[in-house]
C-alpha distance (Angstrom), angle and dihedral (degrees) to the residues before:
residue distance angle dihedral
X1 . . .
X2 3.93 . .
X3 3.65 84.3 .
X4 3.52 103.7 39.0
X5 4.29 82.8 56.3
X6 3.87 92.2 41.0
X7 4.63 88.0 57.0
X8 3.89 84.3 44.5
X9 3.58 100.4 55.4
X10 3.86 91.1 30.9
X11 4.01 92.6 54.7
X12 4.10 88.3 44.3
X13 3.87 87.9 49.0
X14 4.09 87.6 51.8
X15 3.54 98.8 43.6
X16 4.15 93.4 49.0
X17 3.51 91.9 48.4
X18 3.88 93.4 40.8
X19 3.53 100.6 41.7
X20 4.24 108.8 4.3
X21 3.70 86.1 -109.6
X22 3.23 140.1 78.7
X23 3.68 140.6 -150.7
X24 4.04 99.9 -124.4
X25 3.51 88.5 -123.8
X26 4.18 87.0 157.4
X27 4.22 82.3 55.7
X28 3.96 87.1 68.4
X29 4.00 123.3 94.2
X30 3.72 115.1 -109.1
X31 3.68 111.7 -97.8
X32 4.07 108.6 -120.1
X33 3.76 113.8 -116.7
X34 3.88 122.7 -89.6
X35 3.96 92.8 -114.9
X36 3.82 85.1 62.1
X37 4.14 110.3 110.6
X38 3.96 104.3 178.9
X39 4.09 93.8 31.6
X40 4.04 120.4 84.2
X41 3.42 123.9 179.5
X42 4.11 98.3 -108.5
X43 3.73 128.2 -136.8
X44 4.00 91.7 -85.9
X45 3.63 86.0 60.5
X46 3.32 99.0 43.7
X47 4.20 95.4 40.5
X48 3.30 98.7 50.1
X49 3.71 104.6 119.7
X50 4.13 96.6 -136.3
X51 3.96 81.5 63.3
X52 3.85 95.6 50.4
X53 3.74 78.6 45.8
X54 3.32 97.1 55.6
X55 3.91 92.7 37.6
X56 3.73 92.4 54.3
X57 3.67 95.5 54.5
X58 3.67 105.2 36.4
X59 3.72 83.7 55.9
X60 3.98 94.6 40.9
X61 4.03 82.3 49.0
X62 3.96 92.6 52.4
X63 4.27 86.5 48.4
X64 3.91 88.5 51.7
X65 3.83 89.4 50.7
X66 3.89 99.7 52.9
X67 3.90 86.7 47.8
X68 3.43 87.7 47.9
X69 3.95 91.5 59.2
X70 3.36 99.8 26.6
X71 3.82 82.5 63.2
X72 3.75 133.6 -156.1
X73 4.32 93.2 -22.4
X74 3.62 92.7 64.1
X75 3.40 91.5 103.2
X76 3.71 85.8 68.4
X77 3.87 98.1 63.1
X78 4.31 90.3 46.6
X79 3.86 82.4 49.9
X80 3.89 87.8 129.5
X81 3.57 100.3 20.4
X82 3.76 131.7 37.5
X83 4.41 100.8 -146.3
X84 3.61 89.5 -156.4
X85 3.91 105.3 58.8
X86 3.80 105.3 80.2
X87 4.09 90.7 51.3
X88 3.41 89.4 47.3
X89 3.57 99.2 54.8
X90 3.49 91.9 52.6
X91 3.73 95.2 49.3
X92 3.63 82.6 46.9
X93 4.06 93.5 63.8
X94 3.61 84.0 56.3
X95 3.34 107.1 39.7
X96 3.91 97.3 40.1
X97 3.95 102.4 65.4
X98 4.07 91.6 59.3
X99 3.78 86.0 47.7
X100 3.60 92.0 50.3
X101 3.91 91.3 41.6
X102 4.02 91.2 57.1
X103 3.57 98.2 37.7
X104 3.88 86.2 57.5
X105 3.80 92.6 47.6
X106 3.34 82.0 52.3
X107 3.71 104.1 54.5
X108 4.31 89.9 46.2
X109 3.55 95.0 37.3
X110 4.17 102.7 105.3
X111 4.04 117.7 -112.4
X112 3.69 91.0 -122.8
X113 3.56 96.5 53.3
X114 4.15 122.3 119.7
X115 3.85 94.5 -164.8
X116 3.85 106.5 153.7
X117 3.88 114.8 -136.2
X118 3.39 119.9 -87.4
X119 4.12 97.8 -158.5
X120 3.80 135.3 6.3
X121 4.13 93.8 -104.5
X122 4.26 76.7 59.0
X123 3.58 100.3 43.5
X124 4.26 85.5 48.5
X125 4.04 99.2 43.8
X126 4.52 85.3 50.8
X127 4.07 83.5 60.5
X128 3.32 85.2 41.2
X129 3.98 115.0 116.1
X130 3.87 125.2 -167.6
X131 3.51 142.5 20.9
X132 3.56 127.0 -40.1
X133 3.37 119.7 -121.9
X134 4.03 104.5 -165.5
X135 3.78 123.3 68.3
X136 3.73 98.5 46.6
X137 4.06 90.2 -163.1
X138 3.90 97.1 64.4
């Protein structure tokens, strides 16, 4: 359980510094031990969306590894299938509204200004060059 509470607060420290807000991974229930035989983990557990977070990319993580040591042919074994693009759509609904949110600061934010970045995700879309491809109503 110490664990369990040490990854929540840990992945709600990361995503406030990252993106200025987090996932409420604290908000979640406790999931009951693995020893447990009458106790499940119920649908709030299991819904809450810092678990299908965390699902998505410790399972994204573990496709990235096996292409990583499979080496450059792994291509050839997702021939039909690419593993990584259900996880990374839903990282992508969490991910993409703080990208949108900065890149839109961004864009209004005056050329003269000497704001200093409030997060990382800020500090990386300033030294950012180009056009952004994502929110098409920027």
């Amino acid at each position: 359980m110490n664990q369990d509470l040490v990854a929540r607060f840990t992945l709600d420290s990361v995503t406030e510094f990252l993106f200025d807000d987090d996932v409420h991974s604290l908000d979640a229930p406790l999931p009951y031990p693995p020893n447990s035989l009458s106790l499940e983990d119920g649908p709030a557990f299991t819904s809450h969306p810092s678990n299908v977070f965390i699902k998505a990319f410790v399972r994204a993580q573990g496709v990235v590894s096996k292409r990583t040591m499979i080496g450059s042919t792994w291509p050839l074994l997702e021939f039909w299938k690419d593993m990584a693009v259900a996880d990374r759509k839903t990282l992508d609904q969490y991910v993409q509204p703080s990208l949108d949110k900065c890149f839109r600061k961004k864009r209004y934010k005056s050329v003269d200004s000497r704001d200093i970045p409030e997060t990382l995700l800020d500090y990386l879309v300033d030294k950012t060059s180009g056009e952004y491809q994502g929110e098409q109503d920027l």
